[in-house]
N, C-alpha and C positions, 0 to 999 in steps of 0.2 A: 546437433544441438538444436532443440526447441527455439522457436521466436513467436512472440508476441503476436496476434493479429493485430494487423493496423488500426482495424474497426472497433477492438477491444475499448470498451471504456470499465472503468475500475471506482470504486469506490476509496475517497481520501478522507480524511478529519478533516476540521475546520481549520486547523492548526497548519497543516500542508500544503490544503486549501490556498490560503494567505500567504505563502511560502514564509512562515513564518520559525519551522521548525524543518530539519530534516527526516527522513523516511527512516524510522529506525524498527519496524514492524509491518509484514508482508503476511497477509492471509487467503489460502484459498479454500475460501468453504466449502463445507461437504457439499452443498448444492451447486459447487464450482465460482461462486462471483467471489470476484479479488478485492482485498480492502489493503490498502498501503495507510497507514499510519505511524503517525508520530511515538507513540509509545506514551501520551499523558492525556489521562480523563479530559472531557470538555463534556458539557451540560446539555441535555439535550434541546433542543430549539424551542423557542420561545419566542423570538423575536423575530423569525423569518429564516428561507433555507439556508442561508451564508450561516448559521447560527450550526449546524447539523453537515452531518454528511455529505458530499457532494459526490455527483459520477462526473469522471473526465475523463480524455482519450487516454490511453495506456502511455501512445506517444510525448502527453505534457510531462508522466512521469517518468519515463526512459530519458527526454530530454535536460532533466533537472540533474538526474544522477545515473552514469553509465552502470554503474557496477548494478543495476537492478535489471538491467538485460538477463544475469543468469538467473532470474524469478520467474521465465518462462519454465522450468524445470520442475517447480512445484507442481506436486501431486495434488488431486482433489483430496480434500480433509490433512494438509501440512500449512505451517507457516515455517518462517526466516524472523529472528533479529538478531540485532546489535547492540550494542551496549552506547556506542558514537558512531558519526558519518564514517569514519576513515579506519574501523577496526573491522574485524572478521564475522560472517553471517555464520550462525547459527540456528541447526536446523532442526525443524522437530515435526511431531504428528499431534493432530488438535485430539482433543479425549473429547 
């Protein structure tokens, strides 16, 4: 089984960011950086970086919710969601 580099940091919304919402959208893009998001639009920055995307250690988000351990698995160019925190990952390939 795949694991995470500890060094990894990942891109989150601002929404996750704040832990505001749960991780319900897991992408790794074709260029390989990982974006863990919430699954709902936010606007892009205007007001300063908390406004926009942020990179944090993999670790803050492995620590929030175990079950995204098996996101080491993703392929470059796949993502993972959910529908809620506590239902089943579904997996797919980005077009």
């Amino acid at each position: 089984m795949k694991k995470f580099d500890p060094e990894l940091t990942v891109f989150v919304c601002p929404h996750v960011f704040a832990k505001e919402r749960p991780i319900l959208d897991v992408i790794r893009d074709f260029d390989g950086k990982w974006q863990f998001l919430c699954g709902h639009d936010f606007d892009a920055p205007d007001n300063g970086p908390k406004d926009g995307p942020q990179k944090i250690p993999v670790s803050k988000v492995l620590e929030r919710d175990k079950s995204l351990t098996q996101m080491a698995e993703l392929e470059v160019g796949h993502f993972a969601e959910r529908e809620a925190e506590n239902t089943d990952w579904v997996f797919g390939e980005l077009e």
